[in-house]
N, CA and C atoms as a LAMMPS dump frame, in Angstrom:
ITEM: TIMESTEP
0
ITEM: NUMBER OF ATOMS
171
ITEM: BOX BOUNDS ff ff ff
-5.0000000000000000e+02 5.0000000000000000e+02
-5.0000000000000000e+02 5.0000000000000000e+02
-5.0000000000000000e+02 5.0000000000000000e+02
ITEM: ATOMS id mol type element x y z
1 1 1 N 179.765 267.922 -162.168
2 1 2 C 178.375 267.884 -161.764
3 1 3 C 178.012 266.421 -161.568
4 2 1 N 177.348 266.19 -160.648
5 2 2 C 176.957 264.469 -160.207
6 2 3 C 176.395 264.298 -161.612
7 3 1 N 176.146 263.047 -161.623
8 3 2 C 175.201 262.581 -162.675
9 3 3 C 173.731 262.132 -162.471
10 4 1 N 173.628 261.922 -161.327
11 4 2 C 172.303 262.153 -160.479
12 4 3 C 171.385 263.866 -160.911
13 5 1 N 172.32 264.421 -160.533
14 5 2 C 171.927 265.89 -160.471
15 5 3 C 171.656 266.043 -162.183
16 6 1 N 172.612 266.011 -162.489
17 6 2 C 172.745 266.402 -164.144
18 6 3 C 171.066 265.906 -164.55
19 7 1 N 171.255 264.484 -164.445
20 7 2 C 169.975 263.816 -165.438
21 7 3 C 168.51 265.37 -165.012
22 8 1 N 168.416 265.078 -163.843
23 8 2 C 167.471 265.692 -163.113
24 8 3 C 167.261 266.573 -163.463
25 9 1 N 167.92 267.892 -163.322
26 9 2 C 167.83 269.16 -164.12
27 9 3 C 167.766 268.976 -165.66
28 10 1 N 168.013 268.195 -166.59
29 10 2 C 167.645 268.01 -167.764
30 10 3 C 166.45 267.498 -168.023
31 11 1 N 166.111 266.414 -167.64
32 11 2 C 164.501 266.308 -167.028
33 11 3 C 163.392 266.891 -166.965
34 12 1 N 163.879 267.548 -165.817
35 12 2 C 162.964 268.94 -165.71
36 12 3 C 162.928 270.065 -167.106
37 13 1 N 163.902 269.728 -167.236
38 13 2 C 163.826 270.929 -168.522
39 13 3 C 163.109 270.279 -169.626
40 14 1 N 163.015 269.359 -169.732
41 14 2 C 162.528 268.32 -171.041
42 14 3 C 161.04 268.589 -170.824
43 15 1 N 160.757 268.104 -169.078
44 15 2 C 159.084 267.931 -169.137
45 15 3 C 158.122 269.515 -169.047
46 16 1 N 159.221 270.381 -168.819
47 16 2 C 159.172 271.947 -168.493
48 16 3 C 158.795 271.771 -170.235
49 17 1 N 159.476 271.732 -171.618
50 17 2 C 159.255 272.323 -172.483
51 17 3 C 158.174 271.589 -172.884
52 18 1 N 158.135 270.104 -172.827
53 18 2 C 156.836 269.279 -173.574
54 18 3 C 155.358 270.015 -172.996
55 19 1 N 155.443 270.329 -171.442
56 19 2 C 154.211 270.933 -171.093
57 19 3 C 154.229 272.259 -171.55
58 20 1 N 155.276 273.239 -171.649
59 20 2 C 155.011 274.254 -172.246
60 20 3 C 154.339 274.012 -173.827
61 21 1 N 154.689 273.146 -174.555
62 21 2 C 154.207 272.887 -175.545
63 21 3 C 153.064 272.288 -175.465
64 22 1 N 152.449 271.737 -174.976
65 22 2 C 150.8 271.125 -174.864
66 22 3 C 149.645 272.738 -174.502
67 23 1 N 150.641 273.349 -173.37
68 23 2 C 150.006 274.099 -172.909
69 23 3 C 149.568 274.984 -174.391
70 24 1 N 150.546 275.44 -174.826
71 24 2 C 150.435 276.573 -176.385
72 24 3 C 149.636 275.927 -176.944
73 25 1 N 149.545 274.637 -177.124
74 25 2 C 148.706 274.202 -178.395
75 25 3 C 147.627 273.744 -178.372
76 26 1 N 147.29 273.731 -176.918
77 26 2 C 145.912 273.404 -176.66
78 26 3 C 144.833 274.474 -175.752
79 27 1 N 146.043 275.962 -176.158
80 27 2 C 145.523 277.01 -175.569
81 27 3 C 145.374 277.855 -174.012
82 28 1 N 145.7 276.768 -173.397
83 28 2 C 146.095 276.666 -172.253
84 28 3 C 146.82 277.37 -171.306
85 29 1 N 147.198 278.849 -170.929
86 29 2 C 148.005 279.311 -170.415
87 29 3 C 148.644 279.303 -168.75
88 30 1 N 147.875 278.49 -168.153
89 30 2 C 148.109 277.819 -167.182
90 30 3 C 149.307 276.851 -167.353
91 31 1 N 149.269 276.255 -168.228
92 31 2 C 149.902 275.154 -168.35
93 31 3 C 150.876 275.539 -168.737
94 32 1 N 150.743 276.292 -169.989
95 32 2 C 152.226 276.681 -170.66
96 32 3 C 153.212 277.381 -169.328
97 33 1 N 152.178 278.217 -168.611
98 33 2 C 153.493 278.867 -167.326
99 33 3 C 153.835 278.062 -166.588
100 34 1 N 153.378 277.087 -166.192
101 34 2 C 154.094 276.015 -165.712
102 34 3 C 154.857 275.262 -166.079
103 35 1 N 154.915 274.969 -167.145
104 35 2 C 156.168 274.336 -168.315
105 35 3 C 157.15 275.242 -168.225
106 36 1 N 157.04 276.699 -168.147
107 36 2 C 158.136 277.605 -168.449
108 36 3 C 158.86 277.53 -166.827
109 37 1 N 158.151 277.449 -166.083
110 37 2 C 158.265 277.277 -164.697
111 37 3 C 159.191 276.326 -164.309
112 38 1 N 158.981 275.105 -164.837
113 38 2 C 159.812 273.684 -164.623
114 38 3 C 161.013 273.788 -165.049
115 39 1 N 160.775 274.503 -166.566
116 39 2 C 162.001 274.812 -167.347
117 39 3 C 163.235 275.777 -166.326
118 40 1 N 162.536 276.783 -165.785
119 40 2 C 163.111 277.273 -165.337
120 40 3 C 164.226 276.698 -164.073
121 41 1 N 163.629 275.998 -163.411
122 41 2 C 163.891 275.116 -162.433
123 41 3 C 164.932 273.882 -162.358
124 42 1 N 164.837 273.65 -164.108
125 42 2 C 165.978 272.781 -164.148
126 42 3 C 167.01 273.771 -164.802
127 43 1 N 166.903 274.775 -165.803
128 43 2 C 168.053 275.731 -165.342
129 43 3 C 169.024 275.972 -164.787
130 44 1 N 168.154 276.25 -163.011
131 44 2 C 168.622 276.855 -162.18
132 44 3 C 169.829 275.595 -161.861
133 45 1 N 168.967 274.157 -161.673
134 45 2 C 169.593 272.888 -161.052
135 45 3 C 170.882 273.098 -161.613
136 46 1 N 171.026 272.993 -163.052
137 46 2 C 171.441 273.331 -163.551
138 46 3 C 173.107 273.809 -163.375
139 47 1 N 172.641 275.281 -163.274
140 47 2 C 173.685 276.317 -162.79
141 47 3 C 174.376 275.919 -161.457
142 48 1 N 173.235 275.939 -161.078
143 48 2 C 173.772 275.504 -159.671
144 48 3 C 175.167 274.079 -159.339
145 49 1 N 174.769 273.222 -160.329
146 49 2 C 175.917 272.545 -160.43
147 49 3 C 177.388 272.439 -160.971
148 50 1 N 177.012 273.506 -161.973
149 50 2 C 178.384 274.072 -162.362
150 50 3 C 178.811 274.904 -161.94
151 51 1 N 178.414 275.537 -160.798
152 51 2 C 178.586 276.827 -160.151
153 51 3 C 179.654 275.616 -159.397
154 52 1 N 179.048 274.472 -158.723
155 52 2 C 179.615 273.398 -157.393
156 52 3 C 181.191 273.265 -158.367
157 53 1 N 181.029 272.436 -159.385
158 53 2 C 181.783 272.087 -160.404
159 53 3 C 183.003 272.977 -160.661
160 54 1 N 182.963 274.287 -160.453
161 54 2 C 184.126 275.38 -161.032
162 54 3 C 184.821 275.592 -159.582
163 55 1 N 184.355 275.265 -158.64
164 55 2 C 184.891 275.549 -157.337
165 55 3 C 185.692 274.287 -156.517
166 56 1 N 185.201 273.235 -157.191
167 56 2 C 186.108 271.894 -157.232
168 56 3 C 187.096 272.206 -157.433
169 57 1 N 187.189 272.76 -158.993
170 57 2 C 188.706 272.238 -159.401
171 57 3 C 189.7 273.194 -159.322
């Protein structure tokens, strides 16, 4: 997986859970689905690169 890519999708997943967490605790459910949203997104990035990664080698 690049390391470009990598950081990125971890990232996303980081700022995906911190906003999911603001969102919960400040009641917010807008927010929290959007945190879960981001999360989701770096996931996918994610997968998607080890999906690239297993077909390399």
């Amino acid at each position: 997986m690049s390391a470009g890519e990598k950081a990125k999708a971890k990232t996303e997943q980081a700022q995906g859970k911190a906003q999911e967490a603001v969102g919960r605790a400040t009641g917010n459910e807008r927010m929290e689905a959007q945190g879960r949203t981001k999360q989701s997104k770096g996931d996918a990035r994610e997968a998607k690169e080890k999906t690239k990664d297993a077909f390399k080698h």
